[in-house]
C-alpha positions in Angstrom: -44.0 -33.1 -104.2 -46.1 -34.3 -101.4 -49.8 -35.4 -102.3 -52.6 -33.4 -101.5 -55.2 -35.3 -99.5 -59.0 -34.7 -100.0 -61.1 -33.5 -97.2 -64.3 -35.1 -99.0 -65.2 -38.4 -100.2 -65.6 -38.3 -104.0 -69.0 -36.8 -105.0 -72.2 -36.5 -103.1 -74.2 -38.9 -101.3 -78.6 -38.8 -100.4 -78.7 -39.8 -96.7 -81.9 -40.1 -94.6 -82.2 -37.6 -92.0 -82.9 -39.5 -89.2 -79.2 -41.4 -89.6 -77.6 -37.8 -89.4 -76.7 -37.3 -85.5 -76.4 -33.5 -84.5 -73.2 -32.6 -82.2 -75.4 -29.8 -80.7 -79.8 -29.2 -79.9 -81.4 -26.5 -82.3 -82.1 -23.6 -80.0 -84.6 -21.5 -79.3 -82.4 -18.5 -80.6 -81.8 -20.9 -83.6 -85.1 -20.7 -84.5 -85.8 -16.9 -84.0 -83.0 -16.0 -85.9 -83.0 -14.6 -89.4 -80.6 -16.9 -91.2 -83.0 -19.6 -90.1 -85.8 -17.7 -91.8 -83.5 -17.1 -94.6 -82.8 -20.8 -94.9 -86.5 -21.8 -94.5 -87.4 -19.4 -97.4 -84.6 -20.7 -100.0 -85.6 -24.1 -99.8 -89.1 -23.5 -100.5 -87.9 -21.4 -103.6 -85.4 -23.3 -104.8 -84.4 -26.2 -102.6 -81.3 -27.1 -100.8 -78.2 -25.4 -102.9 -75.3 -26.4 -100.3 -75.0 -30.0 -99.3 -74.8 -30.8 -95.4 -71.4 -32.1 -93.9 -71.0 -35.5 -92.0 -68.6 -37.5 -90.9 -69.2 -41.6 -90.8 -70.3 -42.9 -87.0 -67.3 -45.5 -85.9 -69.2 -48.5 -85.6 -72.9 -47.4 -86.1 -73.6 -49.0 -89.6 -74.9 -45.9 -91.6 -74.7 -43.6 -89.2 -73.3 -40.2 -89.8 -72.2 -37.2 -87.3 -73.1 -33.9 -88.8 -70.3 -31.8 -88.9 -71.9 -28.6 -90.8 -75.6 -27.9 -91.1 -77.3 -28.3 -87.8 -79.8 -25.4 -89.1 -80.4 -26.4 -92.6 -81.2 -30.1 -91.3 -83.7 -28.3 -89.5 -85.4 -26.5 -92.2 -85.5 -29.6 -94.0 -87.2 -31.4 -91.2 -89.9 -28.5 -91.0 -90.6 -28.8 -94.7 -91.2 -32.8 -94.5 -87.8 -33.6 -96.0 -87.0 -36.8 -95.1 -83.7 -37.1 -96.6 -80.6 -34.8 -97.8 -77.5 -34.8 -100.5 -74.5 -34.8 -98.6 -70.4 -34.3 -98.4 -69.1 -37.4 -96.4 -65.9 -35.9 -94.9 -62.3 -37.6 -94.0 -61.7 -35.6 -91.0 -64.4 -35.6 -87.9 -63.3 -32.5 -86.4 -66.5 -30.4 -86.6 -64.7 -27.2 -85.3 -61.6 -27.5 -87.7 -63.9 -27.9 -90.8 -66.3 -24.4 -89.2 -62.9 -22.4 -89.4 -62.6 -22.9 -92.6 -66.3 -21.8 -93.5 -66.2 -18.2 -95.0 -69.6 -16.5 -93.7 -71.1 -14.5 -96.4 -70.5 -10.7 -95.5 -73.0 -7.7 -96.3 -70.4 -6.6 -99.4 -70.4 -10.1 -100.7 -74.2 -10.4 -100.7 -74.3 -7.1 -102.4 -72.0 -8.5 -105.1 -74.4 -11.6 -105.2 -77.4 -9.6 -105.5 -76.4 -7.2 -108.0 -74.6 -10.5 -110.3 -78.3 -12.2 -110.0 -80.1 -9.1 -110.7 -77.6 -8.5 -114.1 -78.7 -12.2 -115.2 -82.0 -10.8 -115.3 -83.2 -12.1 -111.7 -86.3 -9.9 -110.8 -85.7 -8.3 -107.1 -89.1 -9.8 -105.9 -87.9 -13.2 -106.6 -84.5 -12.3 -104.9 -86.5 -11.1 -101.8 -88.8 -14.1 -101.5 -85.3 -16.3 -101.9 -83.9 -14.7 -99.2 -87.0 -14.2 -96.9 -86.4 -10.2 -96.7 -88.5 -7.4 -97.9 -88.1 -6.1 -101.9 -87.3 -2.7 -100.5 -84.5 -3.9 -98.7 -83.1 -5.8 -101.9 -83.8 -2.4 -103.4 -81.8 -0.1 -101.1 -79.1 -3.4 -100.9 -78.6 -1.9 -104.9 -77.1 0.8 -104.2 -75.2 0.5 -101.1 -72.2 0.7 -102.1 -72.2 3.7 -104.8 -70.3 6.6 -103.2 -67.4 4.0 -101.4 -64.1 3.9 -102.3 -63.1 0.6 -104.2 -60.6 0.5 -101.7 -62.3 0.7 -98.6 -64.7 -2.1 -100.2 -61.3 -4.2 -101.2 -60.6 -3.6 -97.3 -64.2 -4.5 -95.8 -64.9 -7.1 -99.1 -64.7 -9.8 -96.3 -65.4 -8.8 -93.2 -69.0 -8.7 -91.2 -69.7 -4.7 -91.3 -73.0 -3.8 -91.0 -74.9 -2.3 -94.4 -75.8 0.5 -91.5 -72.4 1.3 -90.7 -71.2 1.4 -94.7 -73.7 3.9 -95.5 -71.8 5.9 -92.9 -68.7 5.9 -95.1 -70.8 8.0 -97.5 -70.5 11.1 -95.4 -66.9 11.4 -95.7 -64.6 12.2 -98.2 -62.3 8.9 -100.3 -59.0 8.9 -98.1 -61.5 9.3 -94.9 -63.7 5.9 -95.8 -60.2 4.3 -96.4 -58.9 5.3 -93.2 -62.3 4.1 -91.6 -62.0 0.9 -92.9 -58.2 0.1 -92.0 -59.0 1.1 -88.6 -62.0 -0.7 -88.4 -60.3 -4.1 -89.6 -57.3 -3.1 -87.0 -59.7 -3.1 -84.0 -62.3 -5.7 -85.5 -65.1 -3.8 -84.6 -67.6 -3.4 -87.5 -70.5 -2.2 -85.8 -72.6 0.7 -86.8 -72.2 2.6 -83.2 -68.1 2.2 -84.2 -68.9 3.5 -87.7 -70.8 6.5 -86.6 -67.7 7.4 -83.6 -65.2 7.4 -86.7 -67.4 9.6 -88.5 -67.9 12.4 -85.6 -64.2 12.0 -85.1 -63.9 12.9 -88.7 -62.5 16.5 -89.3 -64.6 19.1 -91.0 -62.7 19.3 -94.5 -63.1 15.6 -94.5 -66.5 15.4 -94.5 -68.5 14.7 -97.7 -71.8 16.6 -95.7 -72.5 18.0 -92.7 -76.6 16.8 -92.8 -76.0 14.4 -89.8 -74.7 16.7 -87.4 -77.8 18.5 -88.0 -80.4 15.5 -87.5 -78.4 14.7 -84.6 -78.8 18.0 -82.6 -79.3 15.6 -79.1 -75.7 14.6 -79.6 -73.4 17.1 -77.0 -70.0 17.8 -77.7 -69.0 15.8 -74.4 -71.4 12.7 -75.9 -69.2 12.7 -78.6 -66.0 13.2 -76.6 -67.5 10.3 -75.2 -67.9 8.4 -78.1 -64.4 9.2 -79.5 -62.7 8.1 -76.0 -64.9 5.0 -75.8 -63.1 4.2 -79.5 -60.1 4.6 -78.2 -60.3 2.9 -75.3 -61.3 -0.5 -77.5 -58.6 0.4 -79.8 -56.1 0.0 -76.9 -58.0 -3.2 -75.2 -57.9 -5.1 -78.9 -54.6 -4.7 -78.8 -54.0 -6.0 -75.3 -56.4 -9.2 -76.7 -54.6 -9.6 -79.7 -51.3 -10.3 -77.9 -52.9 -12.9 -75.8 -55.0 -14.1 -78.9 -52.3 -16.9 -79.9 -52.1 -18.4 -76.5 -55.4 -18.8 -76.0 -56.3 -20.4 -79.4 -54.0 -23.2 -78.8 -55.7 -23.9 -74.9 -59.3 -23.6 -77.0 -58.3 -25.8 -79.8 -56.9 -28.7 -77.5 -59.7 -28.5 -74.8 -61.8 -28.4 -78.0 -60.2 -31.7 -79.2 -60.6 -33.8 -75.9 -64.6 -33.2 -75.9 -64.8 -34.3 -79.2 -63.0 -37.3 -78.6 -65.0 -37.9 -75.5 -68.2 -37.2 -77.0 -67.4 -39.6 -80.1 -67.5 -42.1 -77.1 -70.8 -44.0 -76.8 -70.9 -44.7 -73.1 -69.9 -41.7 -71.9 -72.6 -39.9 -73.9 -75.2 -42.4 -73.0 -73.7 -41.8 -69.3 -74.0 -38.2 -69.8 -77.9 -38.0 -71.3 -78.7 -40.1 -68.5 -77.2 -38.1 -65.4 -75.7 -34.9 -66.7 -77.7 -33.3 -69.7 -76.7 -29.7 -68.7 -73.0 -30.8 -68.8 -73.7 -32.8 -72.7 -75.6 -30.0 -73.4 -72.6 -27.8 -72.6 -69.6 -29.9 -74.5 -71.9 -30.1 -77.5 -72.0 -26.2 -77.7 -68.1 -26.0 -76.9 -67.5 -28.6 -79.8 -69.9 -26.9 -82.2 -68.4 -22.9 -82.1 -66.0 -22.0 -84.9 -62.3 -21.7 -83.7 -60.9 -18.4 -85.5 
């Protein structure tokens, strides 16, 4: 039997954050965006629960490269933080180490909320924790009562919108399952996608017909419309799909090379100095998940 090697030095380790060197700017967008409000919140509450990632800088003392964190670092900063417990990684390939990040999906904070609130956790505190209003905590309770276990076995991962799962409510149990396989089969997850299945849905499917009465605007042609539209991008996913394989290898490799060249001190310094829009640009490249 072969040995299993670690991806992570042995334990944690406090680092300073000024010897923590980011492989991509925080952005405006960064800022703006609710997970960094969500972030912000927590560690006010109840301070930082998942370790940043870094990678030792070849020849730079006590230098690390962060590999996973670039927004919690942030939050830290904001909050006068001058130092963070960390997981020194073996391997320095940021993007290899973001694939295998599981982002937390509407579902699985649904199953966190309600496991917190069974503990005894009041909603308030939940809501402050998570920088979100009590009555969305509150309406989170209860979104999934009316859903088939096995459409939520089928969705339990995947990023569908808490907008387009109350959807599923409208239609009868082999419906939502049907819903959610095709949903997963064309990776769309969005609540416009949702709400097309649902008008496609045939009457003696339907758990209600209340929404085609609030939704008097909607013509039969918008909803031919709507139905076409889905399966038009049924058709194009599949056209992606078969080129998906390709195209990952191409990304991964190109992926690679910048990293390599951006581990490179002079070529960086070169690059601050006379192309910052082009740094700027293999820092993004290097930092996005491969899937």
């Amino acid at each position: 039997m072969s040995e299993v090697k670690t991806a992570f030095r042995p334990g944690t380790v406090v680092i300073p954050l000024a010897n923590i060197l980011p492989i991509r700017a925080f952005r405006p967008k960064d800022e703006a965006s609710a997970k960094f409000r969500s972030i912000l919140a927590s560690l006010k509450e109840i301070g930082l629960i998942e370790p940043l990632v870094v990678y030792p800088h070849k020849g730079r003392g006590e230098t690390y490269i962060m590999l996973d964190g670039h927004i919690r670092v942030e939050a830290l900063k904001r909050l006068g933080h001058s130092d963070a417990l960390c997981l020194v990684s073996v391997d320095d390939d940021a993007f290899t180490y973001n694939d295998k990040v599981s982002h937390i999906s509407p579902i699985q904070e649904h199953a966190m909320i309600m496991r917190a609130i069974g503990q005894g956790v009041a909603p308030e505190v939940i809501a402050k924790t998570l920088d979100k209003k009590v009555q969305h905590i509150r309406s989170e309770m209860n979104l999934l009562d009316g859903i088939d276990p096995e459409a939520i076995e089928i969705l339990k991962d995947k990023p569908i919108t808490s907008a387009a799962l109350r959807l599923f409510k409208k239609v009868k149990t082999g419906r939502q399952i049907d819903m959610a396989q095709t949903m997963v089969t064309v990776a769309n997850y969005t609540h416009s996608y949702a709400k097309a299945l649902l008008y496609g849905t045939m009457p003696d499917q339907l758990q209600t017909t209340d929404f085609m009465d609030k939704s008097k605007e909607l013509k039969p042609e918008e909803i031919a419309r709507m139905q076409e539209e889905s399966s038009r991008i049924e058709k194009e996913m599949e056209m992606y799909r078969g080129a998906y394989g390709e195209n990952s290898l191409k990304f991964n490799a190109a992926q690679r090379y910048l990293k390599r060249l951006l581990d490179n001190v002079r070529i960086v310094r070169f690059l601050e100095k006379s192309h910052r829009d082009i740094l700027d640009e293999f820092r993004e490249i290097v930092a996005l998940e491969a899937h």
